[in-house]
DRENNUMI-405694 format. One line per 4 residues: for each residue x, y negated, z negated of C-alpha. Coordinates in pm, whole numbers, always signed. Layout:
BEGIN
X/Y/Z; ...
end
This chain:
BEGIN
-9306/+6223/+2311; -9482/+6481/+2074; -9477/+6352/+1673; -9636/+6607/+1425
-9827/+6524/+1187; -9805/+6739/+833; -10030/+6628/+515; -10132/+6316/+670
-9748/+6197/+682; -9645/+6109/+1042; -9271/+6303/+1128; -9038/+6165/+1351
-8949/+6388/+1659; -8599/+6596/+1545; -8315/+6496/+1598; -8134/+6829/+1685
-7766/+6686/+1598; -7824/+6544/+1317; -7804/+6671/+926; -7722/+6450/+602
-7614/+6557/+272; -7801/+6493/-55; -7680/+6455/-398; -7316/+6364/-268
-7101/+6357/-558; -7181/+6340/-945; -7554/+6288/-985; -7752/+6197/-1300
-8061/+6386/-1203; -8141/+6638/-931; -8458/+6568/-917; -8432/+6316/-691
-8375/+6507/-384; -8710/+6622/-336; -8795/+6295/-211; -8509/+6264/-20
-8594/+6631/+157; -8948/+6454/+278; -8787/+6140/+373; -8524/+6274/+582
-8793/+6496/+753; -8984/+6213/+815; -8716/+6057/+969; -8593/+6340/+1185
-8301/+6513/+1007; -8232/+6827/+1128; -8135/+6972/+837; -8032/+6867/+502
-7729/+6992/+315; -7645/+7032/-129; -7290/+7061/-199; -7301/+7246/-576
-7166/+7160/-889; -7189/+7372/-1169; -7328/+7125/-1371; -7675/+6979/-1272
-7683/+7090/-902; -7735/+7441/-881; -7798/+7550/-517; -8052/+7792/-510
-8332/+7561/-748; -8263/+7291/-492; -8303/+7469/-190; -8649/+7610/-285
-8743/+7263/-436; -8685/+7074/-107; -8785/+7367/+127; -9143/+7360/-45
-9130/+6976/-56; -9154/+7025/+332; -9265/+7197/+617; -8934/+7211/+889
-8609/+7084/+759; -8341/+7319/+722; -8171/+7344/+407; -7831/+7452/+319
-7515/+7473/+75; -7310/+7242/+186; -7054/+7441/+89; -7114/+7689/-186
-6776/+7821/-361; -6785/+8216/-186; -6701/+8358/-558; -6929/+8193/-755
-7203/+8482/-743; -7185/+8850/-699; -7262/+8937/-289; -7563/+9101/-430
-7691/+8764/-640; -7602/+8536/-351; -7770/+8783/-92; -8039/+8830/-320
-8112/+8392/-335; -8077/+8375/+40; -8339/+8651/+118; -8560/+8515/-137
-8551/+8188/+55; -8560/+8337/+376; -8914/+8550/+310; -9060/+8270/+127
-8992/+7968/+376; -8928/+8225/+740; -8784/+8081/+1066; -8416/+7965/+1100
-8469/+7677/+769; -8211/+7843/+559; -7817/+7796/+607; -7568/+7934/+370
-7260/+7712/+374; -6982/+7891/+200; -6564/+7730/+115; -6296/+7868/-87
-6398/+7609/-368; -6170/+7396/-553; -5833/+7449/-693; -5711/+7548/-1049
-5838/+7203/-1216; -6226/+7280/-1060; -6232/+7608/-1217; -6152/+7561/-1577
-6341/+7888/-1771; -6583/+7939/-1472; -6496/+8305/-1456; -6436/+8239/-1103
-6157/+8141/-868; -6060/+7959/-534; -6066/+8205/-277; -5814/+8349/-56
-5929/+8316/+348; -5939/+8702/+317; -6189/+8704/+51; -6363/+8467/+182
-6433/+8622/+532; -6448/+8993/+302; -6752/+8823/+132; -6935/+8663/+455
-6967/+9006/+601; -7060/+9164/+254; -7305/+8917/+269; -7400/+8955/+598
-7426/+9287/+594; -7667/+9284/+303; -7895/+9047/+489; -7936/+9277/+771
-8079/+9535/+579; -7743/+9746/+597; -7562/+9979/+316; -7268/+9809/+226
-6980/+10074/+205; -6668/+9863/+135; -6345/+9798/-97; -6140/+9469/+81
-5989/+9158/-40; -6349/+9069/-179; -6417/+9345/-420; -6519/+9736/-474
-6870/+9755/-355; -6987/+10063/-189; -7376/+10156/-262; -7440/+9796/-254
-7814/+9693/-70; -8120/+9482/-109; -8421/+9738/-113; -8672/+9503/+67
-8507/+9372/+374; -8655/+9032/+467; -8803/+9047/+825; -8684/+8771/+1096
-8398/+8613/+1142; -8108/+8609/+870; -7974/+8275/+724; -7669/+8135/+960
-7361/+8137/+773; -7125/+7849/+802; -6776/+7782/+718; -6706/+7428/+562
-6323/+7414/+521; -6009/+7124/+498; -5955/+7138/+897; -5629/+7258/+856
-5489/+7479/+1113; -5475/+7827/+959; -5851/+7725/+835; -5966/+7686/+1155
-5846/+7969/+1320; -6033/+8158/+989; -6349/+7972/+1137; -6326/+8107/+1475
-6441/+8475/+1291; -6701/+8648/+1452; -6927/+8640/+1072; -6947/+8256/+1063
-7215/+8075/+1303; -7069/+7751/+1285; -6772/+7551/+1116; -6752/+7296/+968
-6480/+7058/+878; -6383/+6857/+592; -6534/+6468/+545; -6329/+6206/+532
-6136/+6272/+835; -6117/+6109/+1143; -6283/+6200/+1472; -5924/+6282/+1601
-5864/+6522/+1356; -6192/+6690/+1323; -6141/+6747/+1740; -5782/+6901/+1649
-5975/+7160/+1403; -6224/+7196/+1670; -5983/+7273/+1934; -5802/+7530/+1734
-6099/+7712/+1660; -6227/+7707/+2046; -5813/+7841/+2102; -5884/+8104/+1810
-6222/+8217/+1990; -6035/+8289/+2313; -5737/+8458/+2177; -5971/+8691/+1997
-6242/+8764/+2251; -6561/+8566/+2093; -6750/+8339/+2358; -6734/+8002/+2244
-7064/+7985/+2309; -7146/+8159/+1975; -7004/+7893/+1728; -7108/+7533/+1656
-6900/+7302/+1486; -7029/+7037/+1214; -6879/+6734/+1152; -6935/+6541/+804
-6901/+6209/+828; -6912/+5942/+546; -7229/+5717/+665; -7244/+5324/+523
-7470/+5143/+805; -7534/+4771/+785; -7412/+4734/+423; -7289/+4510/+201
-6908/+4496/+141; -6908/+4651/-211; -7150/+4929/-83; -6988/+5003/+233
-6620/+5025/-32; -6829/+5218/-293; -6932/+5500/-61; -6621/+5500/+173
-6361/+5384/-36; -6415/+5498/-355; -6468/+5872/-189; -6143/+5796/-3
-5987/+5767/-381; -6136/+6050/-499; -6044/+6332/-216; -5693/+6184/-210
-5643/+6218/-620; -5729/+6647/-589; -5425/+6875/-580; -5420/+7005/-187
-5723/+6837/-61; -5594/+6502/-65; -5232/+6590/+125; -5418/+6821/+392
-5643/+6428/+452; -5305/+6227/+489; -5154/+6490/+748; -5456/+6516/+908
-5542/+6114/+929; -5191/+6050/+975; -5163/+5830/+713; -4875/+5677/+540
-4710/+5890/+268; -4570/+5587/+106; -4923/+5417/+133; -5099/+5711/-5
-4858/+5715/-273; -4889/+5347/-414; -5256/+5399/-373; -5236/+5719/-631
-4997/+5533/-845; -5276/+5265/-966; -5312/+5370/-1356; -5642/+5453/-1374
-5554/+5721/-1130; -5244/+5830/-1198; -5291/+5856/-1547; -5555/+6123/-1508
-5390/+6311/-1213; -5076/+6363/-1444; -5284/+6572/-1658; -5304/+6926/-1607
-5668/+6952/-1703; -5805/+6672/-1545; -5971/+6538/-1259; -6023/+6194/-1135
-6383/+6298/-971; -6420/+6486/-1283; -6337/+6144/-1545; -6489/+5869/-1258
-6745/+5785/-1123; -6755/+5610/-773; -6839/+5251/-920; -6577/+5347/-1174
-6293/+5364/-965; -6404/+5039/-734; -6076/+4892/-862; -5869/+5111/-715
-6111/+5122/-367; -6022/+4766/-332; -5631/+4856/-233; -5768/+5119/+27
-5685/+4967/+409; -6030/+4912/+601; -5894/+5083/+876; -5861/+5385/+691
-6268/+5353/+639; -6338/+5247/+1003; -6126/+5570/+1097; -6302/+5840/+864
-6635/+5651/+768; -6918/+5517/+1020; -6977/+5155/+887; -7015/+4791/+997
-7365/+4719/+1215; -7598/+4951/+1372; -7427/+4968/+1756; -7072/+4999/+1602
-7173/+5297/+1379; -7336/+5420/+1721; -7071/+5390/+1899; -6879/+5539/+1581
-7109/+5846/+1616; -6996/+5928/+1964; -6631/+5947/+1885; -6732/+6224/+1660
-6946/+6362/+1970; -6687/+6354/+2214; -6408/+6533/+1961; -6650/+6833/+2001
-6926/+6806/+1713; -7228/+6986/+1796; -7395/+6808/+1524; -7320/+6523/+1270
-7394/+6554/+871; -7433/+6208/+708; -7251/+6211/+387; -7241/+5967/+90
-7550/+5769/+145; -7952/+5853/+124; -8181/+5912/+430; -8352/+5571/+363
-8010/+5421/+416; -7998/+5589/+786; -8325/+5515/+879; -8216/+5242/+1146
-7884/+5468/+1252; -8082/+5789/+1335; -8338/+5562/+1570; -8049/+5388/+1675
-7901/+5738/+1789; -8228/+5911/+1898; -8212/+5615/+2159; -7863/+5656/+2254
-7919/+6023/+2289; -8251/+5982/+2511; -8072/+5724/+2726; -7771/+5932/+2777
-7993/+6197/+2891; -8192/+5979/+3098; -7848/+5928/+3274; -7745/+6258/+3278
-7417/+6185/+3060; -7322/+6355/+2734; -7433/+6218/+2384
end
């Protein structure tokens, strides 16, 4: 088995399905994702992903940070809200990227954003699924060196290039979305490389999303071939109690408490209504929610709303979180496999905090291959 060896640090061989996001959630400082970068590269990571905030995690710094930190992990937004730059400022950051780190390292993951509440005087908005597939092919268009001659759903730009085009391959574009059915028929679009579903949902439903898009690809003529599908998955491996509730539960809280979001979760995890309901009616919830302004992620932090996480049903973290020993987070994995995911993004926790679980599943991958079956 081939390990390379880069500044004197020994790298772990790849593992090509699996990615893990950084900075999950509100952060203090940014800075500490550089370290994380060269740890999960060390360990094997694919690719690592930043989901922005318009606060202290601005995509573009981090993406050149950790891309420099190392030598062949993949970075990407993980997702970037599509109208939060001009085409020509977001093109611009991704072919900057591209021509100073080459190869296929850079992904641009793009969503519709937030709701109302998340964009309080950003000068932007949630996008439509019109604008948002308007502004991948602006964008792609851009990368490719091409004029862009266009008025749609995204904007009047016509005259619109980059003067230097960046030589080699252009930045995959992915689509991270809620898994809902009219969003994963959007996925199946010939401009997005892969999809990629919304965390905190079972293996079950991220297979439904899957399936729809595979049933989208047909009905409009792509191969199927030509899209992979992500799956984020909430990661807590061989924790303690209050850690394994802090980074399943407490997220579970927090997606549930945002306007859309947390109703597209409960239809898709087929939860309860009236459960849901009594979990959102704990005070230090509700009270925010009932605000117009406000938003729980926004006023909490994780540890903050532990309270509340205590009232959330373990089996709702079993089904949308991988947690409890090493073998059942394993065996977790492959449910996620099987429903279609071409690769798995570890959300929530650090790549330090994998480090067993990703040579845990290099082995279960090897051995399934060694058999000839499917991992």
């Amino acid at each position: 088995m081939h390990v390379e060896k880069v500044n004197s640090t020994t790298l772990d061989p790849v593992v090509e399905d699996m990615s893990i996001t950084l900075l999950a959630g509100r952060v203090q400082s940014a800075a500490v994702a550089l370290d994380q970068a060269e740890e999960a590269e060390r360990l094997g990571f694919k690719r690592v992903w930043i989901p922005e905030r318009y606060s202290n995690k601005e995509c573009g710094s981090l993406l050149g940070g950790m891309a420099a930190r190392t030598s062949r992990l993949g970075v990407g937004s993980g997702p970037l809200s599509a109208l939060s730059r001009y085409p020509v400022v977001m093109a611009a950051m991704l072919a900057t990227l591209q021509s100073m780190y080459g190869g296929q390292r850079i992904s641009f993951g793009m969503g519709r954003g937030g709701g109302e509440k998340w964009f309080p005087h950003f000068g932007f908005k949630f996008a439509t699924y019109e604008e948002i597939v308007d502004y991948a092919i602006i964008i792609k268009t851009l990368l490719r060196g091409e004029r862009v001659e266009h008025l749609g759903p995204a904007g009047d730009f016509r005259g619109l290039e980059l003067a230097d085009k960046t030589p080699g391959p252009i930045p995959e574009i992915i689509f991270f979305h809620m898994g809902g059915p009219i969003a994963s028929k959007v996925a199946a679009n010939p401009v997005f490389d892969a999809s990629a579903s919304c965390n905190i949902q079972s293996a079950e439903a991220h297979g439904t999303s899957i399936q729809a898009t595979l049933k989208e690809c047909e009905r409009i003529g792509r191969d199927p071939k030509t899209i992979k599908f992500i799956s984020p998955v909430t990661s807590a491996p061989a924790m303690s109690e209050d850690d394994t509730r802090d980074l399943i539960a407490c997220r579970i809280v927090q997606y549930l408490s945002f306007p859309m979001l947390g109703e597209r979760l409960r239809i898709m995890n087929g939860w309860s209504e009236s459960e849901v309901n009594k979990l959102m009616s704990h005070p230090l919830v509700s009270n925010v929610m009932q605000k117009n302004d406000k938003l729980v992620d926004h006023t909490f932090t994780r540890p903050q709303l532990m309270e509340v996480a205590k009232h959330v049903p373990e089996s709702w973290m079993r089904h949308t979180g991988i947690m409890g020993s090493i073998d059942e987070c394993v065996k977790a994995l492959q449910l996620y496999k099987d429903a279609g995911a071409d690769e798995i993004d570890f959300y929530g926790s650090t790549p330090a905090q994998n480090a067993d679980l990703i040579r845990a599943w290099r082995k279960h991958t090897e051995a399934n291959k060694s058999q000839g079956t499917n991992a």
